[in-house]
C-alpha positions as CSV (number, residue, x, y, z in Angstrom):
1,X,0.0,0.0,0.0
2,X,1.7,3.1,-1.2
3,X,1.0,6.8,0.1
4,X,-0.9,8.5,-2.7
5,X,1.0,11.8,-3.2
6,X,-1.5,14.4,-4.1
7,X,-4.4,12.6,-2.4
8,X,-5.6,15.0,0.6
9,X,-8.1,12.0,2.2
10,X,-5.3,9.2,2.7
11,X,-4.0,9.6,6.3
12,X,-2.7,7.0,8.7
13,X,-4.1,7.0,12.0
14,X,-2.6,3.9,14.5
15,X,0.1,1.5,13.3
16,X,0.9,-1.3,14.9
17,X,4.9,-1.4,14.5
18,X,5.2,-3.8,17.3
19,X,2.9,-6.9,15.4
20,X,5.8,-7.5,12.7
21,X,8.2,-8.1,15.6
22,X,6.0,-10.3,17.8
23,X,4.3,-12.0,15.0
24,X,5.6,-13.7,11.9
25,X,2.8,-12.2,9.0
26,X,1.5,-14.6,6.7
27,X,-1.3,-12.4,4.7
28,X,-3.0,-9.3,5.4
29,X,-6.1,-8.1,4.2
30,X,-7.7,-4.6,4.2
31,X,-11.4,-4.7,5.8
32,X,-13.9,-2.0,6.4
33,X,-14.6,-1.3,9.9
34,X,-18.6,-0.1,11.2
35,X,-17.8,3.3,13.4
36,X,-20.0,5.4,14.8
37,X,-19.7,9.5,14.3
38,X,-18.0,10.7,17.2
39,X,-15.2,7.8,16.8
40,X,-14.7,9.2,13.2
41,X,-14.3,12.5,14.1
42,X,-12.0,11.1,16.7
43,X,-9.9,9.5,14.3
44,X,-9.7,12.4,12.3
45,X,-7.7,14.0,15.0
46,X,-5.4,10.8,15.2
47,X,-6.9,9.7,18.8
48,X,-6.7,6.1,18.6
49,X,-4.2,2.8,19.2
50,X,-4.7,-0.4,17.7
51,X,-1.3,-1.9,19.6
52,X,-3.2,-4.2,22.3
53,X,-6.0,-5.1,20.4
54,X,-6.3,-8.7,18.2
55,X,-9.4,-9.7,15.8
56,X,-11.7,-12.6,15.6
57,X,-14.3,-14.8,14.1
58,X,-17.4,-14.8,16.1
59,X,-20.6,-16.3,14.9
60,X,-19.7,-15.7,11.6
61,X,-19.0,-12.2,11.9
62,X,-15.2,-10.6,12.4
63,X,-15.0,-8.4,15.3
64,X,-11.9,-5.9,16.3
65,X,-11.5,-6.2,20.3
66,X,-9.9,-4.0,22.6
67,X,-8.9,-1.5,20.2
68,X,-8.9,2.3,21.4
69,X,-10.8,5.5,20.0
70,X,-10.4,8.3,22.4
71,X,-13.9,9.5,23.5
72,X,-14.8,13.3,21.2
73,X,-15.6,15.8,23.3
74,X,-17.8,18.2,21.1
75,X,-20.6,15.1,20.3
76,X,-23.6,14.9,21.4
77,X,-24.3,11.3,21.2
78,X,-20.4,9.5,22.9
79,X,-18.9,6.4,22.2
80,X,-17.7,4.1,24.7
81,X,-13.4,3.6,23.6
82,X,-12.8,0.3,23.8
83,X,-15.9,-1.1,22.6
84,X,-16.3,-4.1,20.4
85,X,-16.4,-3.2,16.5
86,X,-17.7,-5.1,13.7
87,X,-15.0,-5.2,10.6
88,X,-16.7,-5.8,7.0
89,X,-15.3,-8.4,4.8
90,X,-16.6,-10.8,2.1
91,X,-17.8,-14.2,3.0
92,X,-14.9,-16.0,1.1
93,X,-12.3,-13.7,3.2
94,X,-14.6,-14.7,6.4
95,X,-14.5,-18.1,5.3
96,X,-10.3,-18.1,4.8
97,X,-9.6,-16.4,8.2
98,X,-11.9,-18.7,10.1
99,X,-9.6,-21.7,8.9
100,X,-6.8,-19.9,9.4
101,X,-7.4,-19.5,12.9
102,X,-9.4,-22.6,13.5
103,X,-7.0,-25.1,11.8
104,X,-3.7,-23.8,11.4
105,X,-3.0,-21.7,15.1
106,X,-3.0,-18.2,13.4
107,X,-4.2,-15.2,15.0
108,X,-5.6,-11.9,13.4
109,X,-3.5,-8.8,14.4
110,X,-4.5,-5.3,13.3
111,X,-1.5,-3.7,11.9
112,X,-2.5,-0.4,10.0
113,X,-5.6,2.0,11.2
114,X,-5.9,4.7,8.2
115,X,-8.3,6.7,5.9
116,X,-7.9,5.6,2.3
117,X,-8.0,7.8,-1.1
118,X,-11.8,8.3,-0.6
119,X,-11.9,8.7,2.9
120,X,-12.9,5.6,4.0
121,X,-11.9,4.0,7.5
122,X,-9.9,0.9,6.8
123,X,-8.1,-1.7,8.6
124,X,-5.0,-3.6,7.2
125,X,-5.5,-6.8,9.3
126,X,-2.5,-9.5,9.3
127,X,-3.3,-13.0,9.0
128,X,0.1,-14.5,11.6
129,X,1.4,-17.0,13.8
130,X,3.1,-16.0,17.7
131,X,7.0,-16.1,17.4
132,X,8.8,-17.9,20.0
133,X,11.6,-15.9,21.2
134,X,14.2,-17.3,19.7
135,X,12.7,-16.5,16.6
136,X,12.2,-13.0,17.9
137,X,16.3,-13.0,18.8
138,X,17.0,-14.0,15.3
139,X,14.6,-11.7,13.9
140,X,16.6,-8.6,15.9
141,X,20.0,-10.2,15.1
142,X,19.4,-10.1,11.2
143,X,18.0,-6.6,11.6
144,X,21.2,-4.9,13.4
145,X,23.2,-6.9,10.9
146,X,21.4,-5.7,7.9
147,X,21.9,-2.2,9.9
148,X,25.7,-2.2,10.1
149,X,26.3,-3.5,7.1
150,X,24.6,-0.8,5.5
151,X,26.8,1.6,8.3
152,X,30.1,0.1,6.3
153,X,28.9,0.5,2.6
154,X,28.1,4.0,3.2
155,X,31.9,4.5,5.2
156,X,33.6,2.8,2.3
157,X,31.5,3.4,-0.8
C-alpha cells in the first residue's frame, strides 16, 4: 500500500509497528470497519491505538477487540473507547480467516488503522502466527546486521 502523493483523504491514523516483531505475517487483508460518528471524528484527529487489540471470528461475523478510540468531546451522542467493533469483509475472506485461525494456530493482528483515497476508515489486518523468542532473537539479530552493514557500505562506498 503506497502513500498516494497528491491525495488530501489518505492519512494514517494507529500503526501497529510492534505486530511485525512479535508475530511472523502470513497475509493481510484490508477490511472495512462499522464506526460510529464521534469515533470518526475522533480518528480524524489521530486519537486512537490499535497496539493491544487482536481480531476474531465470532458467529460468523469478524469483530476488532480491545482497540482504542479516544472519546470526542464536542458530540452529542459519545462512544464508549474500547468497545467491540464489527470489521466488514466478504464471506470467502470470512470463510479463509476462520480456517486460518481454527485449523492452522494463526491469530488476526491489526497492523495499519488509516483513511484511504476516498476517505474511508480501513483496517490492514495480518493474518500470523506467535514467534517464539528465539525467533524473535534472530529476527533482531538479522536486523542490526542488515543495519551495520549498510553503516560500512556507506563509510567505504
Amino acid at each position: 500500500m503506497s502513500k498516494p502523493k497528491d491525495n488530501p483523504n489518505f492519512k494514517v491514523v494507529a500503526d501497529n509497528r510492534r505486530a511485525r516483531y512479535d508475530y511472523a505475517i502470513d497475509d493481510d487483508l484490508e477490511c472495512g470497519i462499522i464506526l460510529m460518528g464521534s469515533e470518526v471524528k475522533s480518528l480524524r484527529t489521530g486519537q486512537s491505538n490499535i497496539a493491544e487489540s487482536y481480531a476474531a471470528v465470532e458467529s460468523g461475523e469478524l469483530w476488532l477487540i480491545n482497540s482504542y478510540i479516544a472519546p470526542y468531546d464536542q458530540a452529542m451522542f459519545g462512544h464508549e473507547d474500547r468497545r467491540r467493533r464489527k470489521l466488514l469483509v466478504s464471506r470467502k475472506q470470512l470463510a479463509t480467516l476462520w480456517n486460518a485461525t481454527q485449523r492452522k494456530g494463526m491469530t488476526l493482528v491489526p497492523l495499519l488503522l488509516y483513511f484511504n483515497d476516498r476517505g474511508m476508515a480501513k483496517l490492514k489486518l495480518g493474518i500470523a502466527k506467535g514467534k517464539k523468542t528465539h525467533d524473535k532473537r534472530e529476527t533482531e539479530a538479522k536486523r542490526d546486521w542488515n543495519r551495520q552493514k549498510q553503516r560500512l557500505l556507506k563509510d567505504h562506498g
